[in-house]
N, CA, C and O of each residue as an XYZ file, in Angstrom:
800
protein
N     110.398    109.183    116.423
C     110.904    108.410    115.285
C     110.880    109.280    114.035
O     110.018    110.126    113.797
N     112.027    108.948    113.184
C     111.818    110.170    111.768
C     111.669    109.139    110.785
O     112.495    108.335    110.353
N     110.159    109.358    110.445
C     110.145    108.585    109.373
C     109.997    109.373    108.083
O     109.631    110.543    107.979
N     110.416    108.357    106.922
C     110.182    108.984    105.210
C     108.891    107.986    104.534
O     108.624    106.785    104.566
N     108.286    109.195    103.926
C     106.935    108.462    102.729
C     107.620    108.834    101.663
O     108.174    109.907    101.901
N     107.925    108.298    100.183
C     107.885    108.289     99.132
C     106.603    108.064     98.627
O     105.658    107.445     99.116
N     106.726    108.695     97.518
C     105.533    108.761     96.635
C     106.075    109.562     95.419
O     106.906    110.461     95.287
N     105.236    108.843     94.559
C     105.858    109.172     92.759
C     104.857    110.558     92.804
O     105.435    111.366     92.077
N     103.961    111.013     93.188
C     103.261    111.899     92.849
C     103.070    113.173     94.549
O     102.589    112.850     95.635
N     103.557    114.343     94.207
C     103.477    114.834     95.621
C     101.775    115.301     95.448
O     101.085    115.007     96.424
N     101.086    115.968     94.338
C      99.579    115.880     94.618
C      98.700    114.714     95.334
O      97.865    114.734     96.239
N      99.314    113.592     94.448
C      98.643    112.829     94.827
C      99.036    112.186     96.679
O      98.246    111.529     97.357
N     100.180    112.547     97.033
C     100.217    111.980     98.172
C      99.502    112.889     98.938
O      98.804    112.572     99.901
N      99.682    114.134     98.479
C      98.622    115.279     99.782
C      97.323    114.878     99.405
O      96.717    114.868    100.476
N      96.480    114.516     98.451
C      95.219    114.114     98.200
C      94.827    113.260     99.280
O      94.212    113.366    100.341
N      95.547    112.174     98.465
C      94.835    110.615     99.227
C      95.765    110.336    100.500
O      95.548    109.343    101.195
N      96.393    110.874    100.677
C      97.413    110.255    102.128
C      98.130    111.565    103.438
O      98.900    111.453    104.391
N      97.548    112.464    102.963
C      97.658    113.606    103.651
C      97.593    113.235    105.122
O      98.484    113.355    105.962
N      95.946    112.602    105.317
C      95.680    112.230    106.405
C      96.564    111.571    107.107
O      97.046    112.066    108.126
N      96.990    110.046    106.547
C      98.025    109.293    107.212
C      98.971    110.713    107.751
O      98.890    111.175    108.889
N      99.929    111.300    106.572
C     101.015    112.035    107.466
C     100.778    112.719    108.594
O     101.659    112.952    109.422
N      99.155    113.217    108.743
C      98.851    114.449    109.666
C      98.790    113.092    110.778
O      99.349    113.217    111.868
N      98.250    112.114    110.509
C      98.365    111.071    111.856
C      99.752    110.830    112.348
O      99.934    110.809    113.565
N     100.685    110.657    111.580
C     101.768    110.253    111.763
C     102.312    111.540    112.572
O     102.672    111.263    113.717
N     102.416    112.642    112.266
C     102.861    113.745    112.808
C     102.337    114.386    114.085
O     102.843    115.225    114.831
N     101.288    113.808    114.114
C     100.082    113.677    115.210
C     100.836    113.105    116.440
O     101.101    113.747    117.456
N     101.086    112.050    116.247
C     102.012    110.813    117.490
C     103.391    111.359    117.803
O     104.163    110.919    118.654
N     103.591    112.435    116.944
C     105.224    113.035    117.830
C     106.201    112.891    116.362
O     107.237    113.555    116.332
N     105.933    112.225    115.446
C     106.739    111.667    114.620
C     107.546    112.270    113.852
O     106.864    113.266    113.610
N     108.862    112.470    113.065
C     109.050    113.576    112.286
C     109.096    112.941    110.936
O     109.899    112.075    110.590
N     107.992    113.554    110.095
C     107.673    112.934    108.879
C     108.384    113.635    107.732
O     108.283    114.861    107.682
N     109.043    113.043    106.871
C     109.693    113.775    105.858
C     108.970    112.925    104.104
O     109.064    111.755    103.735
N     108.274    114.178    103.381
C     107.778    113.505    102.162
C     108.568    113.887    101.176
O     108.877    115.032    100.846
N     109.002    112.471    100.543
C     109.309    112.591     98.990
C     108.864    112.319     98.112
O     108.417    111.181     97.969
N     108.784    113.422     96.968
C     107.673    113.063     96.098
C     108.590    114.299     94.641
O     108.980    115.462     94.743
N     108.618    113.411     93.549
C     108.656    114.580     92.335
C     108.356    116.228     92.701
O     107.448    116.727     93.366
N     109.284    116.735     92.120
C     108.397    118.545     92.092
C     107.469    118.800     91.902
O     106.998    117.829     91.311
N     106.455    119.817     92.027
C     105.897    120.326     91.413
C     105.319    121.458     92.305
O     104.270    121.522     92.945
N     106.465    122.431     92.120
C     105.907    124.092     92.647
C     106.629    123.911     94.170
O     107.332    123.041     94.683
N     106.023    125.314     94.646
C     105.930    125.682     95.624
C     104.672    124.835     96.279
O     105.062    123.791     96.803
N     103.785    124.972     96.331
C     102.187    124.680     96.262
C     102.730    123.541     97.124
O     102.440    123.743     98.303
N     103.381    122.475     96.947
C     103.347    121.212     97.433
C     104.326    121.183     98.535
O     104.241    120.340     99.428
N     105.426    122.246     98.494
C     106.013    122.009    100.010
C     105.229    123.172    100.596
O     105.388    123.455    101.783
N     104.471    123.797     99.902
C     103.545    124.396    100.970
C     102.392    123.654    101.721
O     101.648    124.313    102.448
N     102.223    122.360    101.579
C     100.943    121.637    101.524
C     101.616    120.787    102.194
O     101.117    120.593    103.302
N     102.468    120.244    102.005
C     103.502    119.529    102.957
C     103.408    120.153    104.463
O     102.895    119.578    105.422
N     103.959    121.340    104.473
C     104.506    122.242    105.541
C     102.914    122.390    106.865
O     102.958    122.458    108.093
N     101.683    122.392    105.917
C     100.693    122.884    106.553
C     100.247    121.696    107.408
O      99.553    121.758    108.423
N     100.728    120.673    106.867
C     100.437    119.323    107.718
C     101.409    118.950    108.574
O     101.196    117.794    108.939
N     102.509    119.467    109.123
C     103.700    119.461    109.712
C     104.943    118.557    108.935
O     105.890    118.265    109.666
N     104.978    118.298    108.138
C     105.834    117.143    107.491
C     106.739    118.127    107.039
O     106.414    119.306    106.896
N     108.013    117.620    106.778
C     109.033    118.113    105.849
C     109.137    117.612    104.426
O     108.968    116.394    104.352
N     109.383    118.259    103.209
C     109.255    117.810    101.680
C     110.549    118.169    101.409
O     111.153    119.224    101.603
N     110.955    116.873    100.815
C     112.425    117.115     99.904
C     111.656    116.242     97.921
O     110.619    115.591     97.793
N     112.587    116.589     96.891
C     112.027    116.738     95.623
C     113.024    115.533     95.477
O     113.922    115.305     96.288
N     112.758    114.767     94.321
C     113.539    113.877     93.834
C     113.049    113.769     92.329
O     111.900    114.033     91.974
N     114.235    113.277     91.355
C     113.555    113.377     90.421
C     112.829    111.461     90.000
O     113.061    110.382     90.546
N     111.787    111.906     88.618
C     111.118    110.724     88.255
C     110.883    110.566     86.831
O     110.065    111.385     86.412
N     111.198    110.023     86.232
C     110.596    109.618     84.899
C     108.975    109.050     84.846
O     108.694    107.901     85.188
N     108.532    109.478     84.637
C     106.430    108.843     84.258
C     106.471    108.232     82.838
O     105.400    107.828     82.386
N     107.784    108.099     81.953
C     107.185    107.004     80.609
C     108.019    105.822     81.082
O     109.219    105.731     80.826
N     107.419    105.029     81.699
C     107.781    103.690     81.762
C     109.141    103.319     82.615
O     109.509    104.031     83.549
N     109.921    102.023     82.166
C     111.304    102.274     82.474
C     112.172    102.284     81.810
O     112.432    101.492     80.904
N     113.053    103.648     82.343
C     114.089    104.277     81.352
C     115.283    103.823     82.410
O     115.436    103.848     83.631
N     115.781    103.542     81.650
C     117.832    103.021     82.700
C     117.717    103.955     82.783
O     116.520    104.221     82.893
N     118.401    104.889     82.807
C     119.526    106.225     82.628
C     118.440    106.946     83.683
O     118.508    107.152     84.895
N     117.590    107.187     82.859
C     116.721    108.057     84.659
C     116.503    107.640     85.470
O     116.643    108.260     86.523
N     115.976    106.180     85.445
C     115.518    105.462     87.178
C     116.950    104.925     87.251
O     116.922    103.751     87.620
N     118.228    105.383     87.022
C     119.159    105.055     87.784
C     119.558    106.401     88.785
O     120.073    106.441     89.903
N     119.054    107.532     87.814
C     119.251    108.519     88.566
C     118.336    108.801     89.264
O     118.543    109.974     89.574
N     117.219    108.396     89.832
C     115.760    107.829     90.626
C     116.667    107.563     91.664
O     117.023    108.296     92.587
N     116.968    106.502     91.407
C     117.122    105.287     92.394
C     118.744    106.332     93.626
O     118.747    106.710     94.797
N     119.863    106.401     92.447
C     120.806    107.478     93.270
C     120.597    108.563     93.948
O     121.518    108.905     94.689
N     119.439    109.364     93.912
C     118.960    110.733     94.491
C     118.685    110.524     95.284
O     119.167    110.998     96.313
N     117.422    109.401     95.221
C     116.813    108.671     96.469
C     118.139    108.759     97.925
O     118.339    109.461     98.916
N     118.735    107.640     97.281
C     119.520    106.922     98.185
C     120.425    108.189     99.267
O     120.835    108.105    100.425
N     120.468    109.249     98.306
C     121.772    110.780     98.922
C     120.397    111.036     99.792
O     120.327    110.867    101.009
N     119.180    111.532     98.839
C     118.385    111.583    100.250
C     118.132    111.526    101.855
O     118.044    112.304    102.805
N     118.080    110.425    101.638
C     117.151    108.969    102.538
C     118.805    109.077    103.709
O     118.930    108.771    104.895
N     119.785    109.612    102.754
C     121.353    109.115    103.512
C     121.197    110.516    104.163
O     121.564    110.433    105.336
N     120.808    111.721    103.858
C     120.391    112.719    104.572
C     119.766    112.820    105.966
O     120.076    112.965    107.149
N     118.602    112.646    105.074
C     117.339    112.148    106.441
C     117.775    111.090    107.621
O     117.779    111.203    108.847
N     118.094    110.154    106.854
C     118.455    108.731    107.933
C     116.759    108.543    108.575
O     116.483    108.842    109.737
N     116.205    108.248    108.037
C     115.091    107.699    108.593
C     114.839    106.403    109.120
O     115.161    105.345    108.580
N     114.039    106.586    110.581
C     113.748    104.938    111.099
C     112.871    104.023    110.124
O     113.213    102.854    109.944
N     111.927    104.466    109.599
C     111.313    104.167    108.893
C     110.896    104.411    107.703
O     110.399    105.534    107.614
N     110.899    103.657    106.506
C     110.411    104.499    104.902
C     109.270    103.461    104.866
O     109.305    102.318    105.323
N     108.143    104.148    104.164
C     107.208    103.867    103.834
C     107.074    103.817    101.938
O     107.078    105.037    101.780
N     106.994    103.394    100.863
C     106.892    103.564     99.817
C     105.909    103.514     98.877
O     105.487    102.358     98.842
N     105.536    103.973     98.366
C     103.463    104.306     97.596
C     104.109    104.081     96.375
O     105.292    104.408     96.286
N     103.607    103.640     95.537
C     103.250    103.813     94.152
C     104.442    102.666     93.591
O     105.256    102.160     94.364
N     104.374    102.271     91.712
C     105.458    101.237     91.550
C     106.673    101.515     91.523
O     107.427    100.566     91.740
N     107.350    102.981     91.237
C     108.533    102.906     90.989
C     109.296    103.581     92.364
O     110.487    103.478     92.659
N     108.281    104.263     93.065
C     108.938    104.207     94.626
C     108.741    103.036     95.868
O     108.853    103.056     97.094
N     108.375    101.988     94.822
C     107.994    100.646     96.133
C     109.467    100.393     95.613
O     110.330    100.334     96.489
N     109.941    100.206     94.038
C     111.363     99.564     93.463
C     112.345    100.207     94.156
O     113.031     99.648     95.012
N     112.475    101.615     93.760
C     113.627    102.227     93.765
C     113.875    103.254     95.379
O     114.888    103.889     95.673
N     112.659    103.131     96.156
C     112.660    103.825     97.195
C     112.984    102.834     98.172
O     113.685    103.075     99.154
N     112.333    101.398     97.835
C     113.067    100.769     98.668
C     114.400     99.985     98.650
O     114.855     99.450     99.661
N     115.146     99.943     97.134
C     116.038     99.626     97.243
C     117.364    100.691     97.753
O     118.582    100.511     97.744
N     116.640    101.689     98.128
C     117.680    103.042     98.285
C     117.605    103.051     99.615
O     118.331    103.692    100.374
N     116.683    102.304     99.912
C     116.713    102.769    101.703
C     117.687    101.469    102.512
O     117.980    101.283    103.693
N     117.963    100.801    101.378
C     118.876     99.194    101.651
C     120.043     99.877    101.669
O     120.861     99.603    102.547
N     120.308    100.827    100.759
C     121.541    100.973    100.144
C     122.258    102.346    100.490
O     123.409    102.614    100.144
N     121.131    103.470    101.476
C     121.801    104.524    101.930
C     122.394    104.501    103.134
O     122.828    105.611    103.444
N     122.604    103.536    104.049
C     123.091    103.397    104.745
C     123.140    102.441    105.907
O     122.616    102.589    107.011
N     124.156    101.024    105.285
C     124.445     99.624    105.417
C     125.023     99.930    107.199
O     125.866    100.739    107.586
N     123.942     98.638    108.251
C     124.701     98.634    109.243
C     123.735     99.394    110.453
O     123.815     99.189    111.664
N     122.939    100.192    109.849
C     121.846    100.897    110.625
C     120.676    100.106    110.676
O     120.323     99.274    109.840
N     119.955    100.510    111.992
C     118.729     99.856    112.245
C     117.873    100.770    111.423
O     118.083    101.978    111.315
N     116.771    100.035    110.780
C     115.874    100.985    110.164
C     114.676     99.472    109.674
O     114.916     98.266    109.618
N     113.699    100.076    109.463
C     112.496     99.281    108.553
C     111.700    100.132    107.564
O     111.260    101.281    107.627
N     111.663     99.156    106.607
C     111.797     99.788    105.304
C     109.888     98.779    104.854
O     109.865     97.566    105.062
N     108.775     99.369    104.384
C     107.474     99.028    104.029
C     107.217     99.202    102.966
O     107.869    100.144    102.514
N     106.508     98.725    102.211
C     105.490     99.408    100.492
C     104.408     98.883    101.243
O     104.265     97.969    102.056
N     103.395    100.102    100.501
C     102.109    100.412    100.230
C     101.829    100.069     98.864
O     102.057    100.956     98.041
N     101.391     98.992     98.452
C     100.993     98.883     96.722
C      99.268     99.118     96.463
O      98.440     98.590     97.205
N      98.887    100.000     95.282
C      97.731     99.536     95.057
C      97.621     98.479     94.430
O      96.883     97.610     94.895
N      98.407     98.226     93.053
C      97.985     97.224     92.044
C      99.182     96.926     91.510
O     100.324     96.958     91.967
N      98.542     96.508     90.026
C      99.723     96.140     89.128
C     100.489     97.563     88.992
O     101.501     97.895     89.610
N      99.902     98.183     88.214
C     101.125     99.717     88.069
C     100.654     99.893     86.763
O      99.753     99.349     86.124
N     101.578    100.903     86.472
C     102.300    100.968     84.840
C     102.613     99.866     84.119
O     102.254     99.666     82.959
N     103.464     98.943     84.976
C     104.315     98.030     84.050
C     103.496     97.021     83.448
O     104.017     96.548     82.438
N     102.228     96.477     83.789
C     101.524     95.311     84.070
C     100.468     95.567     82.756
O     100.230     94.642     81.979
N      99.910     96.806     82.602
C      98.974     96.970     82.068
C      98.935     96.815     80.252
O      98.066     96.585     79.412
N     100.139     97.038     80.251
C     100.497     97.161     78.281
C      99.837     95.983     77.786
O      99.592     95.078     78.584
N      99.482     95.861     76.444
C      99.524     95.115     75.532
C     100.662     94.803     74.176
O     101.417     95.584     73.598
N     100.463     93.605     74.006
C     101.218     93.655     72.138
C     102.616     93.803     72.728
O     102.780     94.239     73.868
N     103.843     93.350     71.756
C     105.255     93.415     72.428
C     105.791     94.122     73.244
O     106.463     93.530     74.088
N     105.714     95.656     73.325
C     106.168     96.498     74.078
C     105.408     96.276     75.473
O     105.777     96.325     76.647
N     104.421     96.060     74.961
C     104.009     95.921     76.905
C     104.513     94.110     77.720
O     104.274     93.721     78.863
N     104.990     93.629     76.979
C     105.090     92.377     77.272
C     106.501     92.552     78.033
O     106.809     92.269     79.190
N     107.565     93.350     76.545
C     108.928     93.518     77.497
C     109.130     94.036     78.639
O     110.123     93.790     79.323
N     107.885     95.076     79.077
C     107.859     95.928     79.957
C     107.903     95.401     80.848
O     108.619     95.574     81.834
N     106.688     94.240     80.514
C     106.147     93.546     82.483
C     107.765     92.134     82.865
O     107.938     91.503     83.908
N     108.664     92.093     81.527
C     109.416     91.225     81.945
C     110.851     91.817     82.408
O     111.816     91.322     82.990
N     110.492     93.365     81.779
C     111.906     94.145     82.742
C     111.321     94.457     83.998
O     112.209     94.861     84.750
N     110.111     94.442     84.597
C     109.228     94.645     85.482
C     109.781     93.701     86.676
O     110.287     94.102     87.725
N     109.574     92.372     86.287
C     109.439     91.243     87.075
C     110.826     91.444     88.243
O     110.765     92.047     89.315
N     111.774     90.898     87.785
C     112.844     91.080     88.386
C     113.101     92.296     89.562
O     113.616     92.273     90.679
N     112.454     93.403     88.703
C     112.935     95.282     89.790
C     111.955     94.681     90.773
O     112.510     94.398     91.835
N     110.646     94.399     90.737
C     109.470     94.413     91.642
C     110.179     93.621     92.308
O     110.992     94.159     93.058
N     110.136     92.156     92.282
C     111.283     91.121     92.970
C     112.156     91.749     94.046
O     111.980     91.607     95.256
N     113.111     92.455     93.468
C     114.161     93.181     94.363
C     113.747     94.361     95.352
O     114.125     94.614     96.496
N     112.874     94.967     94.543
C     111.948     96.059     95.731
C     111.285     95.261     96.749
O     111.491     95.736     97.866
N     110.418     94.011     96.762
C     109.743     93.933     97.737
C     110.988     93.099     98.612
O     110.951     93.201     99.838
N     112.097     92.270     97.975
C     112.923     91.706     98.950
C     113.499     92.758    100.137
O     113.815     92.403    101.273
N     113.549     93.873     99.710
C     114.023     94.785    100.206
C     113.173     95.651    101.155
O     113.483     96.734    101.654
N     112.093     94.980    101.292
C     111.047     95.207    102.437
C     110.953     94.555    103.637
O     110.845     93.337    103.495
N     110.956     94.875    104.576
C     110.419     94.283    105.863
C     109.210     93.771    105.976
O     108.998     92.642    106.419
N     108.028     94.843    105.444
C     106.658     94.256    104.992
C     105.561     95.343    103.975
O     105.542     96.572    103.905
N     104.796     94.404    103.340
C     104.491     94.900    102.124
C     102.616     95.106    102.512
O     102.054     94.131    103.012
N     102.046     95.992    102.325
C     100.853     96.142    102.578
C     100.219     96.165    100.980
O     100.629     96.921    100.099
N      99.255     95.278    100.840
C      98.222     95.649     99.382
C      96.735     96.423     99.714
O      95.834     96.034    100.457
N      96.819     97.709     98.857
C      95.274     97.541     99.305
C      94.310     96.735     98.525
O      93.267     97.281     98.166
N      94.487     95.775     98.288
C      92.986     94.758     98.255
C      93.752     93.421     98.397
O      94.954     93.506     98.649
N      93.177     92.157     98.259
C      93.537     91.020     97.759
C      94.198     90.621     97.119
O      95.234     89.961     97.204
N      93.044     91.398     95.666
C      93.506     91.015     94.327
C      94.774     91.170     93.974
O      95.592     90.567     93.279
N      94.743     91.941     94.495
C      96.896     92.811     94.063
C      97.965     91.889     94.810
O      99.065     91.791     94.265
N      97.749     91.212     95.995
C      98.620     90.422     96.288
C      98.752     89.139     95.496
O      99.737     88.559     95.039
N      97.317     88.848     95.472
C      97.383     87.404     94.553
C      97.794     87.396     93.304
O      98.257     86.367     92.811
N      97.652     88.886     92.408
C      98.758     88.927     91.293
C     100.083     89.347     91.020
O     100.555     89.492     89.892
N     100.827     89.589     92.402
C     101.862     89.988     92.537
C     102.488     88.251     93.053
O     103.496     87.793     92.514
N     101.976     87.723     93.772
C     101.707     86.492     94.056
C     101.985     85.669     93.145
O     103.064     85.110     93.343
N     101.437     85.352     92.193
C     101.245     84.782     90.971
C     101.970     84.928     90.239
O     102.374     84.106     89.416
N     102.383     86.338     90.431
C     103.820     86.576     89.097
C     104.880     85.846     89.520
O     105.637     85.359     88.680
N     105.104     85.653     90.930
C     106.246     85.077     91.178
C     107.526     85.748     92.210
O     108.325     85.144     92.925
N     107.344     87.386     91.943
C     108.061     88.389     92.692
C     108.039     88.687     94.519
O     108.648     89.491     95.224
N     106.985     87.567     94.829
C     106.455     87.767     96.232
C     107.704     86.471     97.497
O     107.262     85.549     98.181
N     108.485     86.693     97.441
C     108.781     85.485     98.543
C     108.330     84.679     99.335
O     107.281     85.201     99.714
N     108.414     83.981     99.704
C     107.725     83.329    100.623
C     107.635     83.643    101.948
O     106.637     83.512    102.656
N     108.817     84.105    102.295
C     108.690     84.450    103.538
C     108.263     86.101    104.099
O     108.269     86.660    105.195
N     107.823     86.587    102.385
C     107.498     87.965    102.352
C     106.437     87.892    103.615
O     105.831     86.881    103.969
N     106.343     89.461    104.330
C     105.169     89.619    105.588
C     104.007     90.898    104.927
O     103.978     92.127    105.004
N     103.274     90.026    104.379
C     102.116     91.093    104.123
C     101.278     91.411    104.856
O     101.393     91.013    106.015
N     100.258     92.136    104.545
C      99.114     92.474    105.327
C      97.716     93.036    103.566
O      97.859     93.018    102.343
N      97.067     93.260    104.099
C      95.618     93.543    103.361
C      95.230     94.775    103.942
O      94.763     94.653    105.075
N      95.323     96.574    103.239
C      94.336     97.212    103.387
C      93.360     97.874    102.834
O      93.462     98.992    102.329
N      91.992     96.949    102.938
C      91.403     97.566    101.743
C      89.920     98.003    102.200
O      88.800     97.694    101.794
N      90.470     98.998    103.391
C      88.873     99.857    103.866
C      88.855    101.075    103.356
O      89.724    101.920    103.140
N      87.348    101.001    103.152
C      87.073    102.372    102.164
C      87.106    103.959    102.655
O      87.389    105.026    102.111
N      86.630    103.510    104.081
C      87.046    104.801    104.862
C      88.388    105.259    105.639
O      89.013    104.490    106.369
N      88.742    106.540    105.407
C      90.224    107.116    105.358
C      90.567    106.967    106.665
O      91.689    106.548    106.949
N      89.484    107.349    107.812
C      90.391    106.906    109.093
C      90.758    105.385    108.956
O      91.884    104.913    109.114
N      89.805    104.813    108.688
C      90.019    103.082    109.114
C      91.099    102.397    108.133
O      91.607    101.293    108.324
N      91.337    103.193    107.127
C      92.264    103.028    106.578
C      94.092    103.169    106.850
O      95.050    102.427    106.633
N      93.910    104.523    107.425
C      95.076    104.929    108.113
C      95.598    104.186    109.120
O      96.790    103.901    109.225
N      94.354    103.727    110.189
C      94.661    102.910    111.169
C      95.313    101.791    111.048
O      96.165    101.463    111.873
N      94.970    100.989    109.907
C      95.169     99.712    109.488
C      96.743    100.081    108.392
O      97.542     99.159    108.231
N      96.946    101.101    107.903
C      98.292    101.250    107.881
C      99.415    101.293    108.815
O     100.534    100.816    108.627
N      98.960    101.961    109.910
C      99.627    102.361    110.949
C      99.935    101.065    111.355
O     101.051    100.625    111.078
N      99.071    100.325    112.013
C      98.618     99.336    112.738
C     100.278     98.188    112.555
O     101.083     97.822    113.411
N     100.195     97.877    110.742
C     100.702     97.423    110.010
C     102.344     97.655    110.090
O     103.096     96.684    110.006
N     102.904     99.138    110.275
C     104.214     99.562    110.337
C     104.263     99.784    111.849
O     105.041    100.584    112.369
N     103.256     98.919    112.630
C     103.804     98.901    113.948
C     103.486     99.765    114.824
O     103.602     99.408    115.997
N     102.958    101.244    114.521
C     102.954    102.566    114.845
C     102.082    102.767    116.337
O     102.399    103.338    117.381
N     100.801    101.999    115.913
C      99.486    101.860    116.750
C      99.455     99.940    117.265
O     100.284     99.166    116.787
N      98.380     99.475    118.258
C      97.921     98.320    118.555
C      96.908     98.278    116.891
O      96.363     99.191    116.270
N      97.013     96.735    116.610
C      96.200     96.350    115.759
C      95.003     96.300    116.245
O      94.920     95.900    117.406
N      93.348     96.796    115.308
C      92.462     96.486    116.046
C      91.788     95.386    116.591
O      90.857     95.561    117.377
């Protein structure tokens, strides 16, 4: 199976999720990571875990039209590249725009499309007007990203019940909960989740 991870941060996906890919790549899989530039260093770090790295670009101040449209279009030429069975999506603006690109690169194909959320994000956290408009240009994208999921994993509770609460969650959305502290048992229970492995 060729699957794609997005992630807004390629450090951070070799940090904290390295493992998952080396599991994933482990089972036969052909893993392809997308994640912002940064250097050589990171498709070298990519490469050492067997995965393939392609760059996309990202805006980090908030949301800007004009760039997360060009987010969201790169994605999509991507993903229309790759053709992946599966996308996986980390962080807030690749749960939005990674999964609405994986809807939209290529209509008619079998594929399943997941987010990984930790929390609220960026958008959630502001105070005072500007952060208010934020979380209400927020509402709607989150909305459309998770519709655009097959199934949505939180790691904790709390994050579903305030994603929940906002209103952006469907009803017939298919979540799951992973919120173990240790990295294998963690991975597992991702896996488990996108089908990969038996649940324990």
């Amino acid at each position: 199976m060729k699957i794609a991870v997005i992630h807004e941060s390629a450090e951070t996906l070799l940090a904290e999720y390295g493992s998952l890919l080396t599991a994933m790549v482990s089972m036969g899989h052909a893993v392809n990571a997308l994640a912002p530039g940064s250097g050589p260093d990171a498709a070298a770090g990519f490469e050492a875990l067997g995965a393939e790295y392609a760059m996309y670009p990202l805006s980090s101040r908030g949301l800007t039209p004009v760039g997360d449209l060009g987010t969201l279009l790169h994605l999509k030429q991507v993903l229309y590249r790759v053709r992946p069975d599966l996308i996986l999506s980390m962080a807030s603006k690749p749960v939005i725009y990674g999964s609405l690109a994986a809807r939209m690169a290529w209509v008619g194909e079998e594929k399943t499309v997941f987010a990984l959320v930790d929390g609220p994000g960026f958008a959630f956290g502001g105070n005072g007007l500007k952060g208010r408009l934020l979380a209400r240009l927020a509402r709607p994208m989150f909305r459309a990203g998770f519709r655009s999921c097959d199934g949505i994993c939180f790691r904790s509770a709390e994050a579903e019940t305030f994603f929940r609460e906002l209103g952006v969650l469907g009803p017939e959305a298919r979540t799951g909960i992973v919120d173990q502290a240790d990295t294998d048992a963690r991975d597992r229970a991702v896996l488990a989740f996108l089908g990969m492995i038996p649940a324990d």
